[in-house]
KEBAMI-706505 format. One line per field, with one value per residue (C-alpha): residue number from 0; residue in one letter; chain; x negated, y, z. Coordinates in nm, 4 decimals. Each point is the difference from the previous one (the first is absolute). Example, Ala and Ser with C-alpha at 12.3 -4.5 7.8 and 13.67 -1.06 7.14 Angstrom:
<atoms>
pos: 0 1
code: A S
unit: A A
east: -1.2300 -0.1370
north: -0.4500 0.3440
up: 0.7800 -0.0660
</atoms>
This chain:
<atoms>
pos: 0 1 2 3 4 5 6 7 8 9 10 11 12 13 14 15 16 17 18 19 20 21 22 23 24 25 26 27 28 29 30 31 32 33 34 35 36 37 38 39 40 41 42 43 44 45 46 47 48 49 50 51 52 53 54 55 56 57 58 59 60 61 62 63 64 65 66 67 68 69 70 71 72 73 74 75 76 77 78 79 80 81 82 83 84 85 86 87 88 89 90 91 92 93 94 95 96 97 98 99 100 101 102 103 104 105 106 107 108 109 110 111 112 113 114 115 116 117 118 119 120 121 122 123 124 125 126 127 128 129 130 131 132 133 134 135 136 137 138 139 140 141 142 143 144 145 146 147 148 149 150 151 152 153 154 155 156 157 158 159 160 161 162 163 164 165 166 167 168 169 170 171 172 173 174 175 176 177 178 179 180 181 182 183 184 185 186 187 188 189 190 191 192 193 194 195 196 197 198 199 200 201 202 203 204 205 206 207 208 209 210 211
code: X X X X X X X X X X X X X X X X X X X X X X X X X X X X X X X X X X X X X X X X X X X X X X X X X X X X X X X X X X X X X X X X X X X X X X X X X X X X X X X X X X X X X X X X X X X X X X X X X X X X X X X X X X X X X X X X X X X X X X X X X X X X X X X X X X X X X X X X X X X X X X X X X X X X X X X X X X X X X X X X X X X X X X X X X X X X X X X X X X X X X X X X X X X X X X X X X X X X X X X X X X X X X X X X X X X X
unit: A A A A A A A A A A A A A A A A A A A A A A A A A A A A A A A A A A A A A A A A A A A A A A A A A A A A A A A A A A A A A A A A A A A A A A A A A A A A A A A A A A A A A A A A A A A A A A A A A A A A A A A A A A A A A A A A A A A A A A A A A A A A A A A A A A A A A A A A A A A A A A A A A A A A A A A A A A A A A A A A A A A A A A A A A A A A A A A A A A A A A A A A A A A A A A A A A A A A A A A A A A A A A A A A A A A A
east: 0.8277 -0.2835 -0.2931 -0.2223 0.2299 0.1445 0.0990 0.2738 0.2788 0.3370 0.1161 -0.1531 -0.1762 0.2455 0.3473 0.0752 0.2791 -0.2130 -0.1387 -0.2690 -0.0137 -0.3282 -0.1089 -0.1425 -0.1852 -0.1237 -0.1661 -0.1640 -0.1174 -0.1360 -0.2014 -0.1495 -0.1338 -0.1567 -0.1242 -0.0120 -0.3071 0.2006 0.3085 0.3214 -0.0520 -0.2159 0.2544 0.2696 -0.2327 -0.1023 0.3525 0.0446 0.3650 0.0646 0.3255 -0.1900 -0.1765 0.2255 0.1660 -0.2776 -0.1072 0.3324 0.1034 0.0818 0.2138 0.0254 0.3539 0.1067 0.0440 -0.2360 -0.0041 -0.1826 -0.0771 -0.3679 -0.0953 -0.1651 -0.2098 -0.1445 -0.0224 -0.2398 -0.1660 -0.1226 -0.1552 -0.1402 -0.1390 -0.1540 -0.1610 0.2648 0.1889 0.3779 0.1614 -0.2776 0.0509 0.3520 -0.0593 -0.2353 0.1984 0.3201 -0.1458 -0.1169 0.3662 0.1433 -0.2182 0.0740 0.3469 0.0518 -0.1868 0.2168 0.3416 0.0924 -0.2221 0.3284 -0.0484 -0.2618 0.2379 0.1714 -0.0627 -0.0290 -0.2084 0.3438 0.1532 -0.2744 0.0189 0.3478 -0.0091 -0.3180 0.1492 0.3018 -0.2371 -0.2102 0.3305 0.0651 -0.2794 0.2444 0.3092 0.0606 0.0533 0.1521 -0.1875 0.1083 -0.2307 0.0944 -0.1445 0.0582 -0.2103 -0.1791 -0.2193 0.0507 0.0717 0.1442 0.0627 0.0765 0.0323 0.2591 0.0476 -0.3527 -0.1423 -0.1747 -0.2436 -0.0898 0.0222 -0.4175 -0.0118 0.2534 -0.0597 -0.3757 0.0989 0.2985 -0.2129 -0.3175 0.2623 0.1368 -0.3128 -0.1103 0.3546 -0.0803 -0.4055 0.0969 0.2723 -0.2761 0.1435 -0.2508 0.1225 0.1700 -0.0049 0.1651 0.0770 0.2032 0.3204 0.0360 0.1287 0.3619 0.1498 0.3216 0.0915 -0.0473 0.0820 -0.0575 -0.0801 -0.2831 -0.0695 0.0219 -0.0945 -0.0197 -0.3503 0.0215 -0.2387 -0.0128 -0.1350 -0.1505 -0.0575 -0.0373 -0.2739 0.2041 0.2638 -0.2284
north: -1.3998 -0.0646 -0.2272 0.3092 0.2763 -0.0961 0.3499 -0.0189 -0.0409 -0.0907 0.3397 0.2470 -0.0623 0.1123 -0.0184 -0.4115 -0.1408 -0.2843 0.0855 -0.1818 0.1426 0.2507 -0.2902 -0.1464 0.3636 0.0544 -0.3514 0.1008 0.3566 -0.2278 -0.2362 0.2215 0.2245 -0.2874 -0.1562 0.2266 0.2398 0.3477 -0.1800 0.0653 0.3669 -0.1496 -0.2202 0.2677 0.1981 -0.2559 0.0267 0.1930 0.0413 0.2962 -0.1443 -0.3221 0.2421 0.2297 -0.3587 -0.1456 0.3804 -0.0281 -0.1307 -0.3396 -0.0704 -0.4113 -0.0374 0.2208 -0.1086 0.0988 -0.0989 -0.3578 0.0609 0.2135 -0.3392 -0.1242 0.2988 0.0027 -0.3491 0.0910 0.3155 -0.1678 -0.2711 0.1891 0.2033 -0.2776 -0.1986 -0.2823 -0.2467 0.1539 -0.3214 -0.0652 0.3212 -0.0368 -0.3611 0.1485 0.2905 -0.1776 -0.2294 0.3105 0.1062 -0.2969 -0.1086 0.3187 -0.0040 -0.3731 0.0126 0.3197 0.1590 -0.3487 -0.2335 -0.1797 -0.2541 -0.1541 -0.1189 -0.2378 -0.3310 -0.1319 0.0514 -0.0140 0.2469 0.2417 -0.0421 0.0517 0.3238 0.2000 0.0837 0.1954 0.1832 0.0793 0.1236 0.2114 0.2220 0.1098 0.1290 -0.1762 -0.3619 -0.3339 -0.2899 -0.3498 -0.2639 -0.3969 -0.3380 -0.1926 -0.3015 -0.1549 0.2570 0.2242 0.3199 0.2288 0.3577 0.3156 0.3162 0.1638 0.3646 0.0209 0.3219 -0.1561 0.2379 -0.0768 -0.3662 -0.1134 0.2235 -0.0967 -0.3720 -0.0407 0.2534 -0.2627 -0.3056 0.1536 0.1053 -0.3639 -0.1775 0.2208 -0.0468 -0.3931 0.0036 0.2016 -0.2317 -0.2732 -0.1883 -0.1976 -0.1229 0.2017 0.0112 0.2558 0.0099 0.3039 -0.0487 0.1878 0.3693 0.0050 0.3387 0.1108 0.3071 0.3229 0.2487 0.3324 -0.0118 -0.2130 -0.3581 -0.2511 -0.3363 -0.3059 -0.0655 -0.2802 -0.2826 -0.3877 -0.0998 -0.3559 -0.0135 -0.3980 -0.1909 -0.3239 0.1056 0.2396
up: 8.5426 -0.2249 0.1273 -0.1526 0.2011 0.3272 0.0884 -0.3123 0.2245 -0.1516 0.2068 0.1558 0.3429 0.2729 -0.2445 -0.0126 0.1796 0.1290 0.3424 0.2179 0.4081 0.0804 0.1734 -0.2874 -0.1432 0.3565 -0.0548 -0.3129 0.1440 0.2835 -0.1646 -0.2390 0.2372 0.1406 -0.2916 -0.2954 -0.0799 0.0884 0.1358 -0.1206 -0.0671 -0.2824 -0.0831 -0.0641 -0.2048 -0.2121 -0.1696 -0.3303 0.0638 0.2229 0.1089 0.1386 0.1384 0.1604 0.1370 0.1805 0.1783 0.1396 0.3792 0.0124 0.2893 0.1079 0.0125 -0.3365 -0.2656 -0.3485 -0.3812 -0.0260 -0.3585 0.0960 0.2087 -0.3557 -0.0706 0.3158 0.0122 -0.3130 0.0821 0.3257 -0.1418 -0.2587 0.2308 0.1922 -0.3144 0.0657 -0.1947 0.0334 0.1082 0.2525 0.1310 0.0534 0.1407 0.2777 0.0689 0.0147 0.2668 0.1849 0.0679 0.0578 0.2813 0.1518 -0.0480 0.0957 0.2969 0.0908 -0.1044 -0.1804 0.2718 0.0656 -0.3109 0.2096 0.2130 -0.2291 0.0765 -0.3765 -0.3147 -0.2022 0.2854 -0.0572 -0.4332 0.0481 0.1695 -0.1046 -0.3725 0.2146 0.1930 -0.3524 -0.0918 0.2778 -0.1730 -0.2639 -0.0666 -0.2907 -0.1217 0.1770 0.1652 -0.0321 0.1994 0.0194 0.1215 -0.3534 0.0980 0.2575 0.1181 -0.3260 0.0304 -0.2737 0.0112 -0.2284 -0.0319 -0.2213 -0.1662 0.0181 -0.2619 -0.2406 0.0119 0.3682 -0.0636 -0.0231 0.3209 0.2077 -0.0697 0.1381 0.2764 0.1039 -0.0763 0.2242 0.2633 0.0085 0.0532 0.2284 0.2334 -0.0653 0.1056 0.3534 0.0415 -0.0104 -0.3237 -0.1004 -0.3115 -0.2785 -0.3837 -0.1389 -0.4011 -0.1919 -0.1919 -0.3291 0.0403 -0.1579 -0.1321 0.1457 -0.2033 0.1171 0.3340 -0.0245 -0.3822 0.0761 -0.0877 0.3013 0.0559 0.2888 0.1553 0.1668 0.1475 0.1545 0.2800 0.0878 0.3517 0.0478 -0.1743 -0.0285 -0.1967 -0.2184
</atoms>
């Protein structure tokens, strides 16, 4: 993807291996016809690319499973549409979903009895989003956190990581945490799946001010 051209997918929309569940597309439809001028009718129209197109005027079902690679052009095309700062976008809609989903289908992290319990778990449920990719998540320190996701598109990496971050402090705020710094680890290339390049996103966790 250029910066200049999200919609220059390394394949075309509908044809990658890497899959994300309708769950996630329903989102998007949902919060751009609640937010977006035209709603995302407009937002599917806005595409050049009459395969992006054709892929978002389809019928997303929750529990299928779709290509994740069109989640960055319509990451883009809705906050161009809105006048918005692309990673604020994505920072506000992120948070939209995951207070619905927490509070709902995955409301059982709220039931952990420990900021490090609840760290430790939310990048699995993130994960369960894809079809794709492993999850490693650890206690390396007192009250330090580290997690990662690996196999990760490198395409889909600056997406994916503020979704997962957003989604993680969201989990940790409705879990009342009240303290919790989070800083990002370098992404680290692992090759390629798919004949695309893949890499590890991954992220630490402070969730104890004395040992910070």
């Amino acid at each position: 993807m250029s910066a200049d051209d999200p919609e220059q997918l390394p394949m075309a929309a509908g044809s990658s291996p890497f899959r994300i569940k309708g769950v996630a597309y329903l989102g998007h439809a949902e919060y751009a016809d609640a937010f977006v001028p035209g709603g995302s009718a407009a937002v599917t129209e806005s595409f050049r690319d009459p395969c992006l197109r054709a892929f978002f005027g389809q019928r997303f079902l929750a529990a299928s499973w779709y290509d994740a690679l069109p989640m960055v052009p319509v990451w883009y095309a809705s906050a161009n549409l809105l006048r918005q700062n692309p990673t604020d976008f994505l920072k506000t809609r992120a948070r939209h979903q995951a207070l619905r989903d927490i509070r709902t289908v995955y409301r059982f992290i709220l039931k952990f009895v420990s900021a490090e319990a609840v760290a430790l778990r939310v990048p699995h449920v993130v994960q369960r989003y894809f079809d794709f990719g492993t999850v490693e998540s650890s206690v390396v320190g007192r009250g330090l956190v580290r997690a990662a996701l690996h196999g990760v598109p490198t395409f889909l990496v600056p997406w994916l990581r503020t979704v997962s971050e957003t989604y993680l402090e969201v989990a940790l705020e409705l879990a009342g945490v009240t303290f919790a710094q989070l800083r990002r680890l370098p992404v680290v290339s692992s090759g390629e799946a798919h004949g695309l390049p893949v890499a590890s996103v991954g992220l630490e966790l402070q969730l104890d001010p004395s040992a910070g």
